[in-house]
C-alpha positions as CSV (number, residue, x, y, z in Angstrom):
1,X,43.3,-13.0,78.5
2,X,45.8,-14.3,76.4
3,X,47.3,-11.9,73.7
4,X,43.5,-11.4,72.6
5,X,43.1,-14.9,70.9
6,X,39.6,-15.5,70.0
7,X,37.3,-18.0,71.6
8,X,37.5,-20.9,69.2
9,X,41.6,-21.0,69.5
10,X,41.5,-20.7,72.8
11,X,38.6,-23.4,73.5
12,X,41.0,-25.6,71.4
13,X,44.0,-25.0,73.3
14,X,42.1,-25.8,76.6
15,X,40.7,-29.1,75.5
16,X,43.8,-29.6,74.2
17,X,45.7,-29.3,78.2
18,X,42.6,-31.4,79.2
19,X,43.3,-34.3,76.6
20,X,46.8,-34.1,77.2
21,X,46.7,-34.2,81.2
22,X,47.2,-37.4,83.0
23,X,44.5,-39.4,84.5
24,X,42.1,-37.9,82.1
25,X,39.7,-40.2,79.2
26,X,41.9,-38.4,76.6
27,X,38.6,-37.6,74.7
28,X,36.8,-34.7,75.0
29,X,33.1,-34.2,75.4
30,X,29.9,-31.8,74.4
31,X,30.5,-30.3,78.1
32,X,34.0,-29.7,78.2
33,X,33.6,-27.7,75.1
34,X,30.8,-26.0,76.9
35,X,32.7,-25.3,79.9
36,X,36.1,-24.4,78.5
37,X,34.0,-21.7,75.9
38,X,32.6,-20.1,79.3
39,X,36.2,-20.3,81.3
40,X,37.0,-17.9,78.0
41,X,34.2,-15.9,78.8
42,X,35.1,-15.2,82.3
43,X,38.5,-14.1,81.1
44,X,40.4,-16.7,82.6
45,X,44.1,-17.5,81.2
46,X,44.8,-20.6,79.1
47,X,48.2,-20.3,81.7
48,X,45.8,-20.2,84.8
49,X,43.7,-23.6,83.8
50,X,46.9,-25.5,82.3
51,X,48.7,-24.5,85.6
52,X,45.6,-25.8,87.0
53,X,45.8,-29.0,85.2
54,X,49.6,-29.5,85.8
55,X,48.8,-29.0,89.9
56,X,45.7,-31.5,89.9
57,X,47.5,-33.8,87.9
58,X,50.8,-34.0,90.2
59,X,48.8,-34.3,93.6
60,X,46.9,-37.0,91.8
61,X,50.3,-39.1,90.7
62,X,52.2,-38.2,93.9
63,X,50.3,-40.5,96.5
64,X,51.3,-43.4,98.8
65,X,52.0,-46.3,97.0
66,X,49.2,-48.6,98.9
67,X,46.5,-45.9,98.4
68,X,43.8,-47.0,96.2
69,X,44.0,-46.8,92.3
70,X,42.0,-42.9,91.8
71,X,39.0,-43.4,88.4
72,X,39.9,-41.8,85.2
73,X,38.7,-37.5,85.0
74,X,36.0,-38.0,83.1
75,X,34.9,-34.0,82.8
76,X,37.3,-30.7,82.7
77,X,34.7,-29.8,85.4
78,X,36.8,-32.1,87.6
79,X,39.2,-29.4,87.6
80,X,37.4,-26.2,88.5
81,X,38.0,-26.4,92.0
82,X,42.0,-26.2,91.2
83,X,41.4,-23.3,88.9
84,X,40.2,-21.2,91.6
85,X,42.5,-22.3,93.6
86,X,45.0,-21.1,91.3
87,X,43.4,-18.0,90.5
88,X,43.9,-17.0,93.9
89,X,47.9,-18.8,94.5
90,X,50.6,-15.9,94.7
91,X,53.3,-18.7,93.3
92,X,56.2,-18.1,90.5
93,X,55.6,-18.9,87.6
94,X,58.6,-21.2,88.2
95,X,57.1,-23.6,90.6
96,X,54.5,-24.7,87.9
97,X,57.3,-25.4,85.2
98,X,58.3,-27.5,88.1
99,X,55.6,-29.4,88.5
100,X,55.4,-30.0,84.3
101,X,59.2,-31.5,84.8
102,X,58.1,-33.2,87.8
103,X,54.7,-34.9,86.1
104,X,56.6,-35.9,82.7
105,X,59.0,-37.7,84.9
106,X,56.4,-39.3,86.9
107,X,54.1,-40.4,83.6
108,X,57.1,-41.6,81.8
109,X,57.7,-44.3,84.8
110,X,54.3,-44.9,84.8
């Protein structure tokens, strides 16, 4: 977990990546706060789901420029198939700060 925060900081700091992540409402909802507080319960890493969030987020922003517009993330649920994914990805730490360069310069043409 991370440095033993308790559940409410860490629920906070969660929705918090969520609001801030592009493509998403900005808003958070009764279910993300449901989801994130059980994410805390299964031990998984504030790092892990903003890495998560960072990754979605990029593939998301980096498409052709003809492809259709994608909707708005309406849930964090949107993003628990690229948690596990990351839970499993043997990648530097590096590569995510990376993709955080990468996506603020992307959103900032935007």
């Amino acid at each position: 977990m991370d440095d033993g925060i308790g559940m409410e900081e860490y629920v906070c700091r969660v929705l918090e990546a969520y609001r801030k992540t592009p493509g998403t409402m900005e808003t958070v909802r009764r279910p993300d706060r449901a989801l994130a507080a059980q994410l805390f319960h299964r031990g998984i890493s504030v790092t892990v789901i903003e890495n998560a969030l960072v990754l979605a987020a990029t593939r998301r922003l980096i498409r052709r420029t003809d492809a259709p517009p994608l909707r708005t993330i309406r849930s964090l649920a949107y993003f628990l198939p690229v948690i596990e994914e990351v839970l499993e990805l043997r990648i530097s730490p590096d590569y995510f700060q990376y993709l955080r360069q990468k996506l603020h310069r992307i959103s900032q043409i935007r």
